[in-house]
N, C-alpha and C positions, 0 to 999 in steps of 0.2 A: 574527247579527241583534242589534241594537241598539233596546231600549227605552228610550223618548221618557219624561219627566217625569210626565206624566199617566199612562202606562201602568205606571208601577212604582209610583207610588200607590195605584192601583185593585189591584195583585195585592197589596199592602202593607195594604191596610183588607179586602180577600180571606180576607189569612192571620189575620190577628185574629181575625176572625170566628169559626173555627175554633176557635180557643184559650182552652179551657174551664176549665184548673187554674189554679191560683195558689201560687206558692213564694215564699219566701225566701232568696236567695243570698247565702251569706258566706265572709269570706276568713280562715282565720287569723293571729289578729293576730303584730305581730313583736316580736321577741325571746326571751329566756331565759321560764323560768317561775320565777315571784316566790314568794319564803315567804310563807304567811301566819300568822304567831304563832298567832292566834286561836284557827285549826281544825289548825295543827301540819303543815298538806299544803304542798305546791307547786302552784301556780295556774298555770294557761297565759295570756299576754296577752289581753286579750278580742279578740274577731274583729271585724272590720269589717264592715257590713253594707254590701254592693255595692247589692243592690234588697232590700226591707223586704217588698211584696206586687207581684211581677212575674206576669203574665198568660203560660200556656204550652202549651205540648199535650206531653203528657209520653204515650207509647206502649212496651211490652216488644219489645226485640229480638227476643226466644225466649221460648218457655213454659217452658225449664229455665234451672234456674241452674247453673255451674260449681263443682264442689266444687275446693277448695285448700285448703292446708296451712296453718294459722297456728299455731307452733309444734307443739304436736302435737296440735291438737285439727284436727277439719275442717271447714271454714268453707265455704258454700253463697252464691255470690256470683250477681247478676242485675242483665243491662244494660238497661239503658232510654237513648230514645232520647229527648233533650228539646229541643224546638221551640220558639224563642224571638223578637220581635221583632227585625226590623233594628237597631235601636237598642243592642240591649246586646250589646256587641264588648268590652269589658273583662274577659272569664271568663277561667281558665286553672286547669289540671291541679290537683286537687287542691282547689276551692272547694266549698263545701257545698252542696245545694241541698235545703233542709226545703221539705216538702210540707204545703201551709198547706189547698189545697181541694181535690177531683180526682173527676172521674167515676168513678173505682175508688179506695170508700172505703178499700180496703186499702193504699194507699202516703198516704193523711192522716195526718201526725204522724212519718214516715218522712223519712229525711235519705239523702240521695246524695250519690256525690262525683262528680264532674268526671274522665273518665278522659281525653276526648278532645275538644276543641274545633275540628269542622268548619267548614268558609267557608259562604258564604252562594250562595246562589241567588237571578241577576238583584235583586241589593240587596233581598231581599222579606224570607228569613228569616235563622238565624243556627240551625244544627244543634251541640248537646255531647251526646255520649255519659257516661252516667252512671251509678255502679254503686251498685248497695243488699245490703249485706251483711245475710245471710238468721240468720248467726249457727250 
């Protein structure tokens, strides 16, 4: 079945509606990381800002997170599912996504990454899988 112009607008001003948080998505910038005399560190290129304040619906896959190995300590990792406008198709594996507002003050000020970037559904939304390491 094939939706008409008008009908994929109305499920498109639909899904909006719904979407309560607000992020900021960024890329890491490219290149080496630069000396800075100053502070004596290595600096990473600064990231790109893809969206500054994007509109989303950000939900938990699970109520547990996966524990994994990072080096030898054990790290507690948790997917979230994040709900995004048709419009932004430009994400990919590995982008940030800081949590600027959210109905669950507990992921405000929390950064995600990009684990997996799903298709869309009848051109309405735009599904990425995101993970929040718990530390």
């Amino acid at each position: 079945m094939s939706l008409g112009a008008g009908e994929v607008a109305l499920l498109q001003n639909a899904v909006l509606q719904t979407m309560s948080d607000t992020v900021k998505i960024t890329r890491a910038g490219a290149g080496d990381p630069v000396f800075n005399e100053t502070t004596g560190q290595y600096e990473d290129p600064t990231p790109t800002t893809l969206y500054a304040s994007q509109v989303c619906r950000i939900g938990s896959v699970g109520m547990q997170g996966n524990v994994v190995q990072a080096g030898e300590q054990p790290v507690s990792l948790r997917l979230y599912n994040v709900t995004l406008p048709i419009g932004v198709d430009d994400l990919a594996i590995n982008d940030t996504i800081e949590v600027l507002t959210s109905e669950d003050a507990y992921l405000v000020g929390k950064t995600l990454r990009v684990e997996d970037v799903k298709g869309t559904f009848h051109a309405v939304q735009r599904r990425v899988t995101a993970e929040l390491n718990l530390g």
